[in-house]
C-alpha positions in Angstrom: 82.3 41.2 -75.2 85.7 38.9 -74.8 87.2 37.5 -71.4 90.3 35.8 -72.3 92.0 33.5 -69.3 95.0 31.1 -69.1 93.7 27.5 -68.8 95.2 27.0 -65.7 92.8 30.3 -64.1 89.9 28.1 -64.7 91.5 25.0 -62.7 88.6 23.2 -65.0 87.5 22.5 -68.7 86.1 25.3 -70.0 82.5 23.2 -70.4 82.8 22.3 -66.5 83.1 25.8 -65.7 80.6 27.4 -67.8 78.6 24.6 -66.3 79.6 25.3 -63.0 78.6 29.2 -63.4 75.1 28.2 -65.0 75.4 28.0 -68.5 73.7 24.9 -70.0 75.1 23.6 -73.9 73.3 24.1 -77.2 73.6 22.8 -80.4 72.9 24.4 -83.9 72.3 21.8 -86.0 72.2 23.6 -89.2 76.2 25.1 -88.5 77.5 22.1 -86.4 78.3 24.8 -83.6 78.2 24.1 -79.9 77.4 27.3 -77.6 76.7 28.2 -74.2 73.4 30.4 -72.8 72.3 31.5 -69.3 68.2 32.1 -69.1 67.7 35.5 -67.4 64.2 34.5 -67.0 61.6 31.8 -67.1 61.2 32.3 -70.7 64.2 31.1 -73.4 64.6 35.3 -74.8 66.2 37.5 -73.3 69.3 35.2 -72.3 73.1 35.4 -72.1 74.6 33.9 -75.3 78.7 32.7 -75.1 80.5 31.0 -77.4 84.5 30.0 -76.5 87.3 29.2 -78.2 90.5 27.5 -76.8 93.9 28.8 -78.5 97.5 27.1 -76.9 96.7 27.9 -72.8 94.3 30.4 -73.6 90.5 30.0 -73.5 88.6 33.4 -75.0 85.1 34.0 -74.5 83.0 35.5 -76.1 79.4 36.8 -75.0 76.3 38.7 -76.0 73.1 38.9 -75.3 69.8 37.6 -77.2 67.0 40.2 -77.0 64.7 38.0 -79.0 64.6 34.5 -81.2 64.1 34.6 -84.8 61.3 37.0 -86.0 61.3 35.8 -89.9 60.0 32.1 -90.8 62.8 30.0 -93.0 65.4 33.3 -91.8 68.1 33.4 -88.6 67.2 37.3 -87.0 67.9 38.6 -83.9 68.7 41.5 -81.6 71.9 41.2 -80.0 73.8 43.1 -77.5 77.6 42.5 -77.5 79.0 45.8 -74.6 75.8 46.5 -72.9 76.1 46.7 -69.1 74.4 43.5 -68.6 77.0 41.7 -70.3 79.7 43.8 -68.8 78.1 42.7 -65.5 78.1 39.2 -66.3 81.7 39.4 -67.9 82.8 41.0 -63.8 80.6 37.9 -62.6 82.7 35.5 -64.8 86.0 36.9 -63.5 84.5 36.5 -59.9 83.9 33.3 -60.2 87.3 32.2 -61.9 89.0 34.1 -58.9 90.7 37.3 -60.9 88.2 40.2 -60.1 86.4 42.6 -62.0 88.0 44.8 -65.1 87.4 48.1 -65.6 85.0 48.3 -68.3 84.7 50.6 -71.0 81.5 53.2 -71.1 78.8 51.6 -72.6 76.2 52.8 -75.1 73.8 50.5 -76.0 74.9 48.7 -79.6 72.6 46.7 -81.2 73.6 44.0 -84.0 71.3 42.8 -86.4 72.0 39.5 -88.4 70.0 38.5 -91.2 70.3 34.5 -92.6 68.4 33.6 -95.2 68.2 29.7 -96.5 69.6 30.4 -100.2 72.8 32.6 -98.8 74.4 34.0 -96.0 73.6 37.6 -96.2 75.0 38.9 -92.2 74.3 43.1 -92.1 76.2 43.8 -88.4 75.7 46.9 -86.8 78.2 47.4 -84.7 81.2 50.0 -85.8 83.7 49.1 -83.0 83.6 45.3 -84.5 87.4 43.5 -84.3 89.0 41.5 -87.0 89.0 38.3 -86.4 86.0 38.2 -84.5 83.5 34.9 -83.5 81.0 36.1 -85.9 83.0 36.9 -88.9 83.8 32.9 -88.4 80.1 31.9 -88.3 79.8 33.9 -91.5 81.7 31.7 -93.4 79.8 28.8 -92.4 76.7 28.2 -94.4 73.3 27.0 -93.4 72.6 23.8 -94.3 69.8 23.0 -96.3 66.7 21.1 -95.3 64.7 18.7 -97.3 61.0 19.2 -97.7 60.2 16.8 -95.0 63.2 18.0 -92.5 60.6 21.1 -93.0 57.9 19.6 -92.0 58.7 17.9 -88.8 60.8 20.6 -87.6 
């Protein structure tokens, strides 16, 4: 699900304010991708998973949630969901936080994405008919994994 704001909404970087709202930064290595997740529990699965991107005065984010880490060894899989009411929830408590209130959401039905990576290709089946153009995860497609060496392998 996308929030899109003006800059000037947040008053803040958009890395202060994801901060600030209890997001902590991680890094994917193998894509060169910083991101954004909020633990719902003690555990790292489920959590909320956001990615932004800043375009002139505009800051969009996008967010989903992780059911589960990868289930395949040497393969990126894992349940996502992009408009259930948990993230429509979170989305309101974003808004809340940045001072503009909560949207009317659209009904929800719970959508499930699958994403399959393996190491030789990217090979992405997404289940989700309503998915936009343009879209975070059409980017990350085009971005391939990089390969590691045997020993990379080993101590990883």
């Amino acid at each position: 699900m996308k929030l899109t704001v003006s800059l000037s909404q947040l008053n803040d970087s958009p890395e202060n304010f994801l901060h600030h709202a209890g997001y902590g930064m991680i890094f994917d290595s193998r894509r060169n991708i910083s991101s954004y997740v909020r633990r719902l529990g003690a555990d790292h699965y489920p959590r909320l998973h956001l990615y932004f991107d800043l375009l002139g005065d505009k800051v969009t984010f996008n967010l989903h949630l992780d059911q589960k880490q990868a289930s395949y060894e040497g393969s990126h899989m894992h349940s996502a969901e992009y408009d259930s009411e948990l993230v429509g929830d979170e989305v309101n408590r974003l808004r809340g936080i940045i001072g503009i209130g909560e949207a009317p959401l659209p009904s929800f039905q719970n959508k499930t994405a699958t994403v399959i990576v393996d190491n030789n290709s990217v090979n992405n089946q997404i289940i989700n008919p309503d998915a936009v153009h343009g879209d975070w995860r059409s980017d990350l497609r085009s971005i391939p994994p990089v390969k590691k060496s045997w020993w990379q392998k080993i101590f990883s």
